[in-house]
N, C-alpha and C positions, 0 to 999 in steps of 0.2 A: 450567475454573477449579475445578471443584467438587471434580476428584481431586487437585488439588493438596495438600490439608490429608493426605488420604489418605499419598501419597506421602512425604511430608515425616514423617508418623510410622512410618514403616515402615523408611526410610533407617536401615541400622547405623551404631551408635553408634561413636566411636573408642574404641578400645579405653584403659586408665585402671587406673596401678596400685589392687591391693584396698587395701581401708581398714587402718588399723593398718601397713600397709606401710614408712611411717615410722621405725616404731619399730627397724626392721635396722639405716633408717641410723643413729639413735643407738647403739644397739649395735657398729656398726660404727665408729664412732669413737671410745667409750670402751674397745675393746678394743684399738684399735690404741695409743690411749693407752697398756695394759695391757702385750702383747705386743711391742712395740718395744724397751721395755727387757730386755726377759726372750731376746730372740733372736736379735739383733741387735746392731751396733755397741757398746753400752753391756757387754754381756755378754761381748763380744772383748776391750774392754780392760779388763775386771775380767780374764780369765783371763791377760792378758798380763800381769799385775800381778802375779798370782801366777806369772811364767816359764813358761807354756804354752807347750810348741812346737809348729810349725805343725800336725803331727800332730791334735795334743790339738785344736789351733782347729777344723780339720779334720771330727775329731767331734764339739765344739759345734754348728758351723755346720751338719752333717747328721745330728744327732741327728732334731730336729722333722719331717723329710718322711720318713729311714728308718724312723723308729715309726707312719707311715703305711701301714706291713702291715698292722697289726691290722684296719686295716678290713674286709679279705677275713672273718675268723670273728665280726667284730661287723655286716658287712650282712645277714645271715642275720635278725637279729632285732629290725633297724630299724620294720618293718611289726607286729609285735607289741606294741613299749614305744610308738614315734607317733616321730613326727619331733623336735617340740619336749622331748617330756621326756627325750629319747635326747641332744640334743644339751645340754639344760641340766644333764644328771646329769656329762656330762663337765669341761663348763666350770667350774660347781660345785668338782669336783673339783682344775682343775690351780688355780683362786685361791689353793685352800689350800694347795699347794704353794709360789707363787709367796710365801706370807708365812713362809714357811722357808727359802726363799731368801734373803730381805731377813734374816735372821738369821745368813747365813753370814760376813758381813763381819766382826760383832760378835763373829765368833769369833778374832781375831786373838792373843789374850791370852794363849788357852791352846792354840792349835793352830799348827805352822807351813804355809808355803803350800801345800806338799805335800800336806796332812792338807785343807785346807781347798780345794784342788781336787779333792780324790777327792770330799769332801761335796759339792761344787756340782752335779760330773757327777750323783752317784745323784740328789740331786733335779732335777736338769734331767730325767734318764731319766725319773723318774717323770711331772713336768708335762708332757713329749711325750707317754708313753704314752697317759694320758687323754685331750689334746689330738687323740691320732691316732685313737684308742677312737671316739670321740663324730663326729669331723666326719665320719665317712662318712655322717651323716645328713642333711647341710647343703645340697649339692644336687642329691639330691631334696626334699627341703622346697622349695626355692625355684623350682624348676623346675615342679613343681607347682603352688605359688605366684603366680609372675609367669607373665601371657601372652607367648605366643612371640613377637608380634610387638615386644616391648617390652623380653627381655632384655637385649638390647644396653644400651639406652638405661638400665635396672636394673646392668648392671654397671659401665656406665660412671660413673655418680653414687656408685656403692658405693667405687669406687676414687678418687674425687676426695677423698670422705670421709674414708678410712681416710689419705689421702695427706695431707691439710692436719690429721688427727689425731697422726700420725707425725713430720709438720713440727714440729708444737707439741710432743711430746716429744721431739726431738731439741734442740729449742732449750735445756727445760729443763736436758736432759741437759749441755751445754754449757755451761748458768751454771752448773749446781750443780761440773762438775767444771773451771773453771777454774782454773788456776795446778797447782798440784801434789796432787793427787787424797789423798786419804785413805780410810781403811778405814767410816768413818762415812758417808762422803757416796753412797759406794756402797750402801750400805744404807739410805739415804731413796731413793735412786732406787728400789731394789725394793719397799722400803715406797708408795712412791706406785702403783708399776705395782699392787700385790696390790690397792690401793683401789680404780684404774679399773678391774679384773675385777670386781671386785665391785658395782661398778656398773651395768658392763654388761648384767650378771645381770637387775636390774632390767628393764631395757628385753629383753632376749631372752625374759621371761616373757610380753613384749607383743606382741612377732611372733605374727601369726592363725597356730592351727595349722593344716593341713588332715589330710580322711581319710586310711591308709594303701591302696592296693590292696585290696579282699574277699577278691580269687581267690588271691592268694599270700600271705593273711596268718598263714593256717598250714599253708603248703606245707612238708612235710619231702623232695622230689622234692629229689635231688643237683642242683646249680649246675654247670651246662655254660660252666666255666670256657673252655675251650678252643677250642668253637664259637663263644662270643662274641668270643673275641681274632678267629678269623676272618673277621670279621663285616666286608668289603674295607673300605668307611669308616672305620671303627672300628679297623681292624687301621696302616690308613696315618696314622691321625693317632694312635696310639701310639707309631709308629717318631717320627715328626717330636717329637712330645714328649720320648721319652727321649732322643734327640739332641742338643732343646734342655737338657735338666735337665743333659747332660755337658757342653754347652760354658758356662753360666750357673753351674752348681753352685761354690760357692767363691767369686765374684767378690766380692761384699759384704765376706766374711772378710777377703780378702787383698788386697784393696786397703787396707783399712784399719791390718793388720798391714804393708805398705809403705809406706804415711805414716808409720807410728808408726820405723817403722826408718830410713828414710832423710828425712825429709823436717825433722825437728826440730820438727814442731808439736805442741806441746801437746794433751794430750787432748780438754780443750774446745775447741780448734781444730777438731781432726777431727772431732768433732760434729757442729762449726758447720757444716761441707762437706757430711759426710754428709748433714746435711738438705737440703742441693739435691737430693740424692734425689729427696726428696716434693715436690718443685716440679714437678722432670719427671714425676712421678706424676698431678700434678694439671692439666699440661699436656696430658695424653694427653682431657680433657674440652675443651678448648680447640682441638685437632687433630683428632679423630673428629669430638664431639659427635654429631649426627644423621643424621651419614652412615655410621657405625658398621652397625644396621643394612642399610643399603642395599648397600655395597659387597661386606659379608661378613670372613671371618675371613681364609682365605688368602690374599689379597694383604698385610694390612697386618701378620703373622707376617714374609712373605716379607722386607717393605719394613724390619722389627724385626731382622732378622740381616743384610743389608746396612749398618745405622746402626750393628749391634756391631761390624763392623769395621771399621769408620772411629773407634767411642769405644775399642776394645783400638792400634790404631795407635797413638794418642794417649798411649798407658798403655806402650807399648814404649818410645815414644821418649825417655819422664820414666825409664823403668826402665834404661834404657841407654846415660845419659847427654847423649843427645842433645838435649835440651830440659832445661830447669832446672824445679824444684818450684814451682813460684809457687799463691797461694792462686787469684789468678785461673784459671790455667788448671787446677787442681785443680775448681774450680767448677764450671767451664763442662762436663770431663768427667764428675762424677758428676751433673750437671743431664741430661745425657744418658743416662744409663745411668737414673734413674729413668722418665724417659722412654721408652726405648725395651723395660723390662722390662714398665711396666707394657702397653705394646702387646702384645707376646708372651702377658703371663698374659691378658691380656681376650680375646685373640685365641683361645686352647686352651679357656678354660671357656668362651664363646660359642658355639664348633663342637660341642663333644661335647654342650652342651645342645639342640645342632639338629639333632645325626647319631643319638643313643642315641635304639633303637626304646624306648617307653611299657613292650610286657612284658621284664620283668626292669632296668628304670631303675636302683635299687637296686645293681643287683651290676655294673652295667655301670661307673656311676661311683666305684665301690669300686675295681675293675682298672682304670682308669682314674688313680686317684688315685694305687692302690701303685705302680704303675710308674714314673709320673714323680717321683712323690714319692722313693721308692727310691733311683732313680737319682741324683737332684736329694741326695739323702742321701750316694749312695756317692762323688759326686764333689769335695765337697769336700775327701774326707778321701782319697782317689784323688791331689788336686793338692796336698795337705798333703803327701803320701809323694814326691811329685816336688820339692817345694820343698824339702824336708828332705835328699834323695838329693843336688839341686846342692851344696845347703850353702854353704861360703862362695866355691865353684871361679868361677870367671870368667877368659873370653877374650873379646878383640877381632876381629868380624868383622863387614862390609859397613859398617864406622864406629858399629856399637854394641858396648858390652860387654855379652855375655850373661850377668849372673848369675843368679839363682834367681827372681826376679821377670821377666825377660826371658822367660824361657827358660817362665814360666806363663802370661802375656799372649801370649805370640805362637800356644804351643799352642791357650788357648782359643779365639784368632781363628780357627784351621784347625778348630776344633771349631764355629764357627758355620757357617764357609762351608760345612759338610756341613750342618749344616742347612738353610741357604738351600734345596740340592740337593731335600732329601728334601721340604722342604714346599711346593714346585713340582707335588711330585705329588700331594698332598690333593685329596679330593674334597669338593665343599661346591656344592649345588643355587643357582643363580643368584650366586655368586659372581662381582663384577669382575675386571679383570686386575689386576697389577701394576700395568703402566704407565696401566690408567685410574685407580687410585687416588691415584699420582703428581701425573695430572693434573689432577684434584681438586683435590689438597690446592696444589701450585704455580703453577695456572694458572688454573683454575675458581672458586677458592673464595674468599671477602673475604679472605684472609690473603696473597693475590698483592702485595696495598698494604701489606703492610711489606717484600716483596724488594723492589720498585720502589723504596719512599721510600728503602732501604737503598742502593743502588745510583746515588742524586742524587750529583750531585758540590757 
């Protein structure tokens, strides 16, 4: 009895996000606030408004991850400025952008839409720029940050956040542009986004900092860019990454540019769908939760590109007449695809924060980031040059008519199923399978009592 008190104080503690920890997630929701509008949906049909062709959306939609190069010549000096003033000097920066944006609408008077889509691009350029500048610092801060046994559970909450943030802005997005959209109402929406950056601000000056590295913090040794791609782990879950970024890259854009084309709903309609998005976003907390951790990254990626092609199926069949546009099943498909993207991203930044060795962190998730980011860049503006190439040609075969939407939904599908392939072979230390994940979630887990109740007659 006597070593019992003993024992009992010496038992490890569980481990416990750090204090101030909090303050990401508000940050993390004010910015999604922020950024929603500025990148997303809202910003598609501003430029369709002004006659952007797919092309132009193309490069919208892959501006923000292809100025995700910079990070290679700005990880170099992450360890000298610190994590948080590196990332707040960029965020800083694209706010101010983003309330120049909110001023492009009001230029209607004296500019035509031509003049006033070249002005949107340069300043979107510019707010990517800094955007891409600054996040190479983001994580490592957090990786640092949160204990390993805990990110999962840290990313999964960050994404529930930003997703029921994103919800809330799409909704606005949707009252404000009900009925037939004007030049002014686009310009409150970016006037609000520049505010919630600004806010966010706030709360990112609260995220704890930590130390940078000692030993590299004024290393000028050349960056063994090339040894580290080789690096087998590291090198296998880059291929699976840019594989994903080509067959995802685009999908948000051009779905929404095919409702606006074929489907007759109104802008605030498409909104209103879009934000099923963020439902399935915030369903991926409701499907992992706590077994995120445990399971591992490569199976539920795997299980994430098997579900893409069954939601691009869906997307064929509405593009090729085989099924009619209905709001319902519009829903139901993008409730999935927020779903099954947010699986994929939580799945890719989990593994590289559990594969990237400690020396050289920094530059590891810098090539990390340019590559998928890049790609994730080049592809939508890859599947804008394919969309734009069909044009308006369409033939009938196997009972659908292939036109330019047909013909992008079915490619990306054949673009996931190589993924499937490739992320079969990731490497990730105690890792479940596929099929025990499955069985988890279908058969193991309290979520089995709503197939059953489902399946009463």
């Amino acid at each position: 009895m006597t070593d019992q008190p003993h024992q009992l104080e010496s038992a490890p503690k569980p481990a416990a996000f750090p204090a101030g920890l909090n303050n990401a997630f508000f940050f993390a929701a004010f910015n999604a606030l922020s950024f929603q509008l500025i990148l997303a949906s809202p910003m598609i049909l501003y430029a369709k408004s002004l006659a952007a062709s797919a092309t132009v959306l193309g490069i919208i939609a892959g501006m923000m991850p292809l100025l995700v190069i910079f990070q290679i010549p700005a990880a170099s000096h992450i360890n000298r400025v610190g994590y948080r003033k590196f990332v707040l000097a960029g965020w800083s920066a694209r706010v101010g952008f983003i309330f120049l944006i909110a001023l492009v609408p009001l230029t209607s008077g004296f500019l035509n839409p031509a003049n006033r889509l070249a002005l949107l691009l340069v300043l979107l350029f510019c707010f990517n720029l800094s955007r891409g500048i600054s996040s190479c610092a983001w994580l490592p801060w957090i990786t640092v940050l949160v204990p390993a046994e805990l990110r999962g559970r840290y990313l999964i909450r960050d994404a529930a956040v930003q997703n029921l943030a994103s919800l809330a802005t799409f909704l606005i997005a949707a009252a404000l542009l009900s009925g037939e959209s004007r030049p002014w109402q686009f310009a409150a929406l970016f006037a609000f986004s520049a505010a919630m950056g600004a806010v966010s601000l706030l709360f990112l000056k609260r995220i704890p900092d930590v130390p940078t590295p000692a030993e590299t913090r004024n290393s000028d040794a050349p960056v063994p860019w090339l040894e580290m791609s080789r690096y087998a782990p590291f090198r296998k879950l880059l291929r699976t990454v840019i594989a994903w970024s080509i067959a995802y890259g685009g999908i948000t854009a051009f779905t929404v540019a095919f409702l606006k084309a074929h489907s007759g709903l109104s802008e605030g309609n498409i909104l209103l769908l879009s934000s099923a998005v963020f439902l399935g976003g915030v369903a991926s907390l409701w499907l992992l939760g706590p077994r995120f951790d445990r399971v591992g990254s490569k199976p539920v990626l795997a299980a994430a590109c098997i579900g893409w092609l069954g939601v691009l199926t869906g997307w064929v069949l509405l593009a090729g007449g085989v099924c009619e546009v209905t709001f319902v099943t519009v829903l139901v498909l993008q409730f999935f695809m927020g779903l099954l993207a947010a699986l994929a991203n939580l799945a890719n930044y989990r593994l590289v924060m559990a594969i990237v060795p400690a020396m050289g962190r920094n530059h590891f998730f810098a090539l990390f980031s340019v590559l998928s980011n890049v790609t994730l860049g080049l592809a939508p503006i890859a599947w804008g040059l394919l969309i734009d190439a069909v044009g308006d040609h369409a033939l009938r075969w196997l009972g659908l008519e292939w036109n330019r939407f047909t013909v992008f939904f079915a490619a990306a599908a054949a673009a996931f199923a190589v993924t499937f392939g490739v992320a079969r072979k990731l490497e990730e230390p105690k890792a479940a399978s596929l099929e025990a994940l499955l069985r988890e979630i279908l058969i193991q887990s309290p979520q089995r009592f709503l197939l059953r109740f489902w399946s009463r007659d």
